[in-house]
N, C-alpha and C positions, 0 to 999 in steps of 0.2 A: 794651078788654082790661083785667081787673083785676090788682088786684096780684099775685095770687098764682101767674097765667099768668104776667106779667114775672122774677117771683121762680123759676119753675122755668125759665123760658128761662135765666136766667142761670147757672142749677146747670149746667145740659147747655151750656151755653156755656165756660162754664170746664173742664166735665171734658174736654169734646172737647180743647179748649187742652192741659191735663197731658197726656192721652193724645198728641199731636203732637210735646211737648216730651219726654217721656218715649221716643217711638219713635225721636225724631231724638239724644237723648245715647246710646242703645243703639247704635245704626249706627255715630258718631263713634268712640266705645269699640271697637267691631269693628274697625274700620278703623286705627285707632289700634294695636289691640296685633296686626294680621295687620302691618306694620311693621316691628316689633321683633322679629320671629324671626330666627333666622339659621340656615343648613344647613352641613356640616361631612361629608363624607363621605371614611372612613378602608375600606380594604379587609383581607377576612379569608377569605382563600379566595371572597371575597363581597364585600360590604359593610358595613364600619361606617358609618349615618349618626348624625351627632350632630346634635342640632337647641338651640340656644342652649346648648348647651354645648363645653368643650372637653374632650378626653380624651388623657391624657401619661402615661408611664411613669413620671415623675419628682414627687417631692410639693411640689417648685419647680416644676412646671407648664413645663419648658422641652423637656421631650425629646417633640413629639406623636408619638400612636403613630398608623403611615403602616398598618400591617400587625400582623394579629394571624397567627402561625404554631403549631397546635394540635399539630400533629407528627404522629406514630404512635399512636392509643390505641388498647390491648388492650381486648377486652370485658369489659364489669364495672367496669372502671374510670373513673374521672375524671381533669378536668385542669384547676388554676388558672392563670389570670393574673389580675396585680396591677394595678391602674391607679388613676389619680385624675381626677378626674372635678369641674372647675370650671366653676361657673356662670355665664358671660361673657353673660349678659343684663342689664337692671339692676334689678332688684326679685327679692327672695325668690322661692325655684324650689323646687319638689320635682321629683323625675328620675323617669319609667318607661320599663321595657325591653321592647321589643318583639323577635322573630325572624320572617324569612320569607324564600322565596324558596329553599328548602331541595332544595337539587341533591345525589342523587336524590330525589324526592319523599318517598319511602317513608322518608327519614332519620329524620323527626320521629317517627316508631313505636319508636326506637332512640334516640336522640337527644335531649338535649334541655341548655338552657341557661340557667343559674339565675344571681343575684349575690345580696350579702349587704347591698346598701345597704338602711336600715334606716325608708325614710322622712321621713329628716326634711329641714325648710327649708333650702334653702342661699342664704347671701346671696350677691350680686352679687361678683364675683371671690373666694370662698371659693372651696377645692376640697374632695372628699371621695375616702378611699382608700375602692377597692370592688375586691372580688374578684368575677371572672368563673368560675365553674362548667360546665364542658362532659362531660357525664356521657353513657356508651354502657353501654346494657341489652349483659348477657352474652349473650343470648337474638338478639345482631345477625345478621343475614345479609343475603350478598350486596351488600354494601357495603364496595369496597376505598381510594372517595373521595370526599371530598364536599365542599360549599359550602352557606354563608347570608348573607343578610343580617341584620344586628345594628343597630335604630336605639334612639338613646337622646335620650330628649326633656328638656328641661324646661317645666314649666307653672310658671306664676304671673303 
């Protein structure tokens, strides 16, 4: 065998090596941050679930909200609530909102729910104030009740 065989065995020898090491700190990291979630679920006609965070009435993070109650909306109109919303994981988070599970089905053609959170990082026990938006097209019908579920995540 000359040198230059021994020379590229050793290139594919090594790279195999990184590629092994490199599969194996990917799965650790996987496993590692599937750990660190936590779930949290608050009802709303539905369900609130919060996933590494928590979500309270109060901007002392002491009152959680158990229930969101939307009330009566006429059509055309909207309806806020105010909450805050702290990051109880422990590294830097940004939050997104999800809806589903929307009883009657047909609600989301009429329906729909927005907030005003903007984005940005929230560190580890920070909270942020976010208004929740529950908007009904004037154009509703046939819809005298309804229900969803509301989850709110943090990533990071």
């Amino acid at each position: 065998m000359n040198i230059l065989e021994r020379k590229g065995e050793r290139i594919v020898a090594t790279a195999a090596l990184a590629l092994v090491v490199y599969i194996l700190t990917l799965s650790l990291i996987g496993t590692v941050m599937s750990t660190i979630q936590t779930n949290r679920t608050i009802s709303n006609a539905g369900a609130v679930k919060a996933i590494g965070v928590g979500i309270y009435w109060d901007q002392a993070c002491t009152n959680a909200i158990n229930s969101i109650n939307w009330g009566t909306i006429e059509p055309g109109y909207t309806v806020n609530e105010t909450c805050y919303i702290r990051n109880e994981g422990n590294s830097a988070s940004t939050l997104s909102l999800q809806t589903s599970n929307w009883n009657p089905s047909n609600a989301t053609d009429y329906m729909s729910l927005i907030w005003d959170y903007g984005g940005q990082s929230i560190n580890p026990n920070e909270a942020v104030q976010v208004a929740l938006t529950l908007s009904v097209l004037s154009s509703v019908q046939n819809i005298t009740s309804f229900s969803f579920d509301i989850t709110i995540s943090a990533t990071g």
